[in-house]
C-alpha positions in Angstrom: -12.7 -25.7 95.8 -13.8 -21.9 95.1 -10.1 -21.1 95.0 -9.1 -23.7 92.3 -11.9 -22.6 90.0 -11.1 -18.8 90.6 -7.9 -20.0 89.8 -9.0 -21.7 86.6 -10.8 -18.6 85.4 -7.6 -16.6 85.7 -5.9 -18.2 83.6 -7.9 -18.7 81.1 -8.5 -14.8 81.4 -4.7 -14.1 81.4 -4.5 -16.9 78.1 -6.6 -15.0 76.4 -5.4 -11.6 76.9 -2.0 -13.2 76.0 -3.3 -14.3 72.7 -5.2 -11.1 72.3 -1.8 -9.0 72.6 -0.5 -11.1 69.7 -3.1 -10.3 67.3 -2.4 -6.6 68.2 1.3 -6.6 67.4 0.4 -7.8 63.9 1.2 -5.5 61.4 -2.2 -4.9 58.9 -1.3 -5.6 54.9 -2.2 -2.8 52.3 -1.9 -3.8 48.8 -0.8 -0.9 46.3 -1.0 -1.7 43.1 0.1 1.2 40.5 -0.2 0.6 36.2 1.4 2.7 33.5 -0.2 3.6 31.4 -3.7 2.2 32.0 -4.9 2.9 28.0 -3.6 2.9 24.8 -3.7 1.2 21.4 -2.6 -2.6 21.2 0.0 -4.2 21.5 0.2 -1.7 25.3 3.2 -2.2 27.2 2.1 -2.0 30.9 4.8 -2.0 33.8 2.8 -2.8 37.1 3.9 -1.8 40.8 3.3 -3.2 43.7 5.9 -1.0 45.8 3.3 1.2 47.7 2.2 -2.1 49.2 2.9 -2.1 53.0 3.1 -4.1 55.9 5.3 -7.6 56.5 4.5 -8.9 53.0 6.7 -11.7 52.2 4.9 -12.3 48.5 2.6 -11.0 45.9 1.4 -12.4 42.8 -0.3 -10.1 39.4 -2.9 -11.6 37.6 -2.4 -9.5 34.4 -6.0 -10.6 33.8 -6.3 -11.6 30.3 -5.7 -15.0 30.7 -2.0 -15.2 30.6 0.1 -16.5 33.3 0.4 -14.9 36.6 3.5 -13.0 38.2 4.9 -13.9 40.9 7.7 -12.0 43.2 9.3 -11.5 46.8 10.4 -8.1 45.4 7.9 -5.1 45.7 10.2 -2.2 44.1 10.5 -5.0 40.8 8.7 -3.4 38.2 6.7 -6.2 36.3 5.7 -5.5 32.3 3.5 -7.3 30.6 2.2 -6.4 27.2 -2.1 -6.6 26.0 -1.9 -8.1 22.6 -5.5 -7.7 21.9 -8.3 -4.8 22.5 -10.4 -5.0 25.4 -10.9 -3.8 29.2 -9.0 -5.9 31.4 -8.6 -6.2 35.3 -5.2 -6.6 37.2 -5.4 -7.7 40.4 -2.6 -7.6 42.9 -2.5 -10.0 45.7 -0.1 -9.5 48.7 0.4 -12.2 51.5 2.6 -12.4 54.9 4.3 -15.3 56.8 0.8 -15.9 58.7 -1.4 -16.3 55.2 -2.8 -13.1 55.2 -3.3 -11.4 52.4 -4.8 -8.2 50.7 -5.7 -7.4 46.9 -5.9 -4.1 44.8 -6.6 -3.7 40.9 -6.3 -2.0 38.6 -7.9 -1.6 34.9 -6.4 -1.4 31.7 -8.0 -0.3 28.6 -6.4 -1.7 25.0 -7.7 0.3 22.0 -8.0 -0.8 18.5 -4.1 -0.7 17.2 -2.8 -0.1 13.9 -3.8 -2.8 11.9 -3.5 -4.3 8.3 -5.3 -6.7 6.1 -4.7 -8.0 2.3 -7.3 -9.5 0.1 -6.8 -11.1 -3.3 -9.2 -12.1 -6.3 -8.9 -15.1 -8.0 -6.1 -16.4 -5.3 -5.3 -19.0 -7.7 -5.1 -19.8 -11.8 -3.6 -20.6 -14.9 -0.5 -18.9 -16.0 -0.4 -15.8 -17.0 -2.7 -14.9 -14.1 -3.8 -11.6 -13.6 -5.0 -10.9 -9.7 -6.6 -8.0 -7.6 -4.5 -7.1 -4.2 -7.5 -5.2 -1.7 -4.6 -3.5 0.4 -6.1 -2.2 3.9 -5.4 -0.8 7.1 -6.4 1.8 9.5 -3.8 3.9 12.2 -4.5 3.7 15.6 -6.5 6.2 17.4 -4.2 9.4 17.0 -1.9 7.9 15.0 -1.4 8.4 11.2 0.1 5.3 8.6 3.4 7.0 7.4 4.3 4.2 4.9 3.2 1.0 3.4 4.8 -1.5 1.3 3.1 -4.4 -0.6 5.7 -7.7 -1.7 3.9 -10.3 -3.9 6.5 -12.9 -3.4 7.9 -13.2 -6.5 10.8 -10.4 -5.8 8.9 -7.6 -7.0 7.3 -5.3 -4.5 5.3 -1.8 -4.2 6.6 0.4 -1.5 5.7 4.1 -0.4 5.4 6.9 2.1 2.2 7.9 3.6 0.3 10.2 5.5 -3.2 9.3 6.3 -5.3 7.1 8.7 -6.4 4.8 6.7 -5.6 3.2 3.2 -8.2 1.3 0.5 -6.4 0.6 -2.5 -7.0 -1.9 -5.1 -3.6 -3.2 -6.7 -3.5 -4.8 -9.3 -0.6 -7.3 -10.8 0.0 -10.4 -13.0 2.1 -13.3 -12.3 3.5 -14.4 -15.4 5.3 -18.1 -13.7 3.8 -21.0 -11.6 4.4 -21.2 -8.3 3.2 -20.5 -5.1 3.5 -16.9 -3.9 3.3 -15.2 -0.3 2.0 -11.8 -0.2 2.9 -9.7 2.0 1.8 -6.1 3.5 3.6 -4.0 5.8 2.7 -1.3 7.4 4.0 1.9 9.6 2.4 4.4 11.7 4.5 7.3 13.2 4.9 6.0 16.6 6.7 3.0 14.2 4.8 0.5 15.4 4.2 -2.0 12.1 1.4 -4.6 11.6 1.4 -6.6 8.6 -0.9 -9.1 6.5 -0.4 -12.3 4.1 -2.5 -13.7 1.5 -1.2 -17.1 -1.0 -1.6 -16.8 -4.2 -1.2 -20.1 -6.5 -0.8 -19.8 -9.9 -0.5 -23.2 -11.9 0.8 -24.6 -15.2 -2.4 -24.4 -18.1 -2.8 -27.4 -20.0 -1.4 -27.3 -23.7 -2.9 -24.6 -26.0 -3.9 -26.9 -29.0 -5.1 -26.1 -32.9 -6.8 -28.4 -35.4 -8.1 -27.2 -39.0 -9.0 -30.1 -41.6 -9.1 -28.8 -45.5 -11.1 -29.7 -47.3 -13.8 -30.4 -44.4 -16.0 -32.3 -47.0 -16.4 -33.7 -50.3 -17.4 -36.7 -52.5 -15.5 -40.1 -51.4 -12.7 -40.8 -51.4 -11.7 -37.6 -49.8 -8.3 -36.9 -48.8 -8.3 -33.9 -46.0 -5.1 -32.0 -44.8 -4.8 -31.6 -41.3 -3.0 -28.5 -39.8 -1.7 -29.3 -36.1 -0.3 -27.5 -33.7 0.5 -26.9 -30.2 2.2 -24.9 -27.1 2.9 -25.9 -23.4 1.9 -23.9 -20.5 4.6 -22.1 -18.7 7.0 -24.5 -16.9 6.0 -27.8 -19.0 6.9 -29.6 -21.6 4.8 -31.3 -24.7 5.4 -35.0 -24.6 2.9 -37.0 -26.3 0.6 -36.0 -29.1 -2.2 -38.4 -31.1 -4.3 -37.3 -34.5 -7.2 -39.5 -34.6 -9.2 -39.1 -37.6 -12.2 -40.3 -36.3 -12.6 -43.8 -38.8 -11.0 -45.8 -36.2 -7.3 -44.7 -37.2 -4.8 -42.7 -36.2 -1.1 -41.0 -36.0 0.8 -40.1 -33.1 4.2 -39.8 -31.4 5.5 -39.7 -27.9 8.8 -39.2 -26.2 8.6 -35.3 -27.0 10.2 -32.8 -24.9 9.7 -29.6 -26.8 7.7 -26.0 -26.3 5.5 -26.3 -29.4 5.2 -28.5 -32.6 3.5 -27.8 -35.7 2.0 -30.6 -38.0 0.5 -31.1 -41.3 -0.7 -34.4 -41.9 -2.7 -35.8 -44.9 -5.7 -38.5 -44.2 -8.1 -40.2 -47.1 -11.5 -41.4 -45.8 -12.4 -43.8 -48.4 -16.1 -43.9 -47.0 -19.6 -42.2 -47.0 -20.0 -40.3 -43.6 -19.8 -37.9 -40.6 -16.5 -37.9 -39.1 -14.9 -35.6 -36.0 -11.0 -35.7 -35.8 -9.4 -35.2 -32.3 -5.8 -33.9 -32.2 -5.1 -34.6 -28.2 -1.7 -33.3 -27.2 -0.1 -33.9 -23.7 2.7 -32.1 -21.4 4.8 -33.1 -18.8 2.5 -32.4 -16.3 0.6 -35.2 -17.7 -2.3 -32.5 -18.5 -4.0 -33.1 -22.1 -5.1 -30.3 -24.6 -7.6 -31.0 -27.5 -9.5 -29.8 -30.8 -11.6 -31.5 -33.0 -12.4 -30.8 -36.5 -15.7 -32.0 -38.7 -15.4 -33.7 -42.0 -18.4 -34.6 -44.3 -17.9 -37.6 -46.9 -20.0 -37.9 -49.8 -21.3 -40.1 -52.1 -19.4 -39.7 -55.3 -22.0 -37.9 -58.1 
């Protein structure tokens, strides 16, 4: 009986030796992970290493650390680059793993700075025709960098363009668009490591309603009082007048429709054959269906 458990305890003392001696001949992992560059302005290119990773490593995975996808690779001497589009401090991690599920990490940390950037403001974005705006042009060079040129399109095929050399520009521009339309603005700028950044702002500038004229002559006198009414009218840039109506304020009225012209001009006689205050409306309308007024006073007397 002493001899079978002696014999017992041997092998579980040989077992565990045996398993013991596996453990040894394991190779340990060492994760190397290398960055270049670790700083610089944004957008920063990066190109990662993990080739001074040792040890049976069958896989490794980079977390670039700003929230974009991870790499993965079976490849250690694979460069991997991955560009920071935004400032900030940022943490790489490289994990390496072997057949067994072991793994090892190392980081590294990046630093993106402030890039060149660029930003375009505009007063009133939007208006009548002619409409005369205010471009705020801006931008600012990266650290150690200089803006070498700029160029400002409004989107109507005209454009500002010219060469630079400063760190930062804040200029007011000023311009008129004479047509309706919508219009993209655009600014573009370089700095001398030609990296560009650029900046849009719309600008909608609309059709005005009619431009409209109404003078009555005489504007008063004794009854019956015949008045002369000058009319006249202009459509906005891009329309058409259409319509117009002459009411005289006694419960009558002229008018005529159908029109498709630029401007019209109008003299038209009315007789108020009564005592009183009277306002006469001359309402005009364009294609657009936009209407354009004026009134005139008239007085009627008592004859003496």
């Amino acid at each position: 009986m002493r001899k079978a458990k002696r014999y017992v305890w041997a092998l579980l003392v040989l077992g565990a030796l045996a398993l013991g001696g596996c453990a040894w001949l394991l190779q340990p992992l060492s994760a190397k992970l290398t960055a270049n560059p670790t700083s610089g302005p944004a957008p920063l290119s990066v190109t990662f290493s993990a080739a001074g990773s040792t040890g049976p490593i069958v896989s490794f995975t980079i977390d670039f650390g700003d929230g974009s996808s991870a790499y993965s690779g079976t490849d250690l001497t694979v460069g991997v680059s991955h560009i920071y589009e935004d400032p900030g401090i940022y943490t790489a991690v490289l994990t390496v793993q072997d057949a067994q599920g072991r793994t090892a990490s190392d980081s590294k940390t990046i630093t993106v700075l402030p890039g060149t950037t660029a930003s375009l403001g505009v007063t009133p974005a939007s208006g009548s025709a002619p409409l005369e705006v205010l471009f705020l042009v801006q931008a600012s060079a990266a650290s150690g960098r200089k803006i070498v040129y700029w160029k400002l399109e409004f989107g109507d095929g005209n454009a500002l363009e010219f060469d630079a050399d400063t760190a930062s520009l804040n200029l007011p521009i000023p311009y008129e668009y004479e047509d309706p339309g919508t219009y993209t603005a655009t600014l573009t700028v370089r700095d001398d490591q030609n990296f560009t950044a650029t900046a849009q702002v719309t600008v909608t500038v609309t059709t005005p309603p009619p431009t409209v004229s109404l003078t009555a002559s005489p504007d008063s006198g004794s009854a019956p009082l015949a008045v002369t009414f000058e009319c006249s009218a202009t459509a906005g840039a891009g329309a058409k007048l259409t319509k117009w109506v002459l009411y005289f304020g006694d419960g009558t009225f002229a008018g005529q429709e159908g029109l498709e012209v630029d401007a019209l001009s109008l003299s038209l006689t009315h007789t108020y054959e009564q005592t009183g205050s009277y306002t006469a409306t001359f309402k005009v309308w364009d294609s657009l269906n936009q209407v354009g007024e004026d009134t005139a006073e008239i007085t009627v007397t008592e004859a003496p």
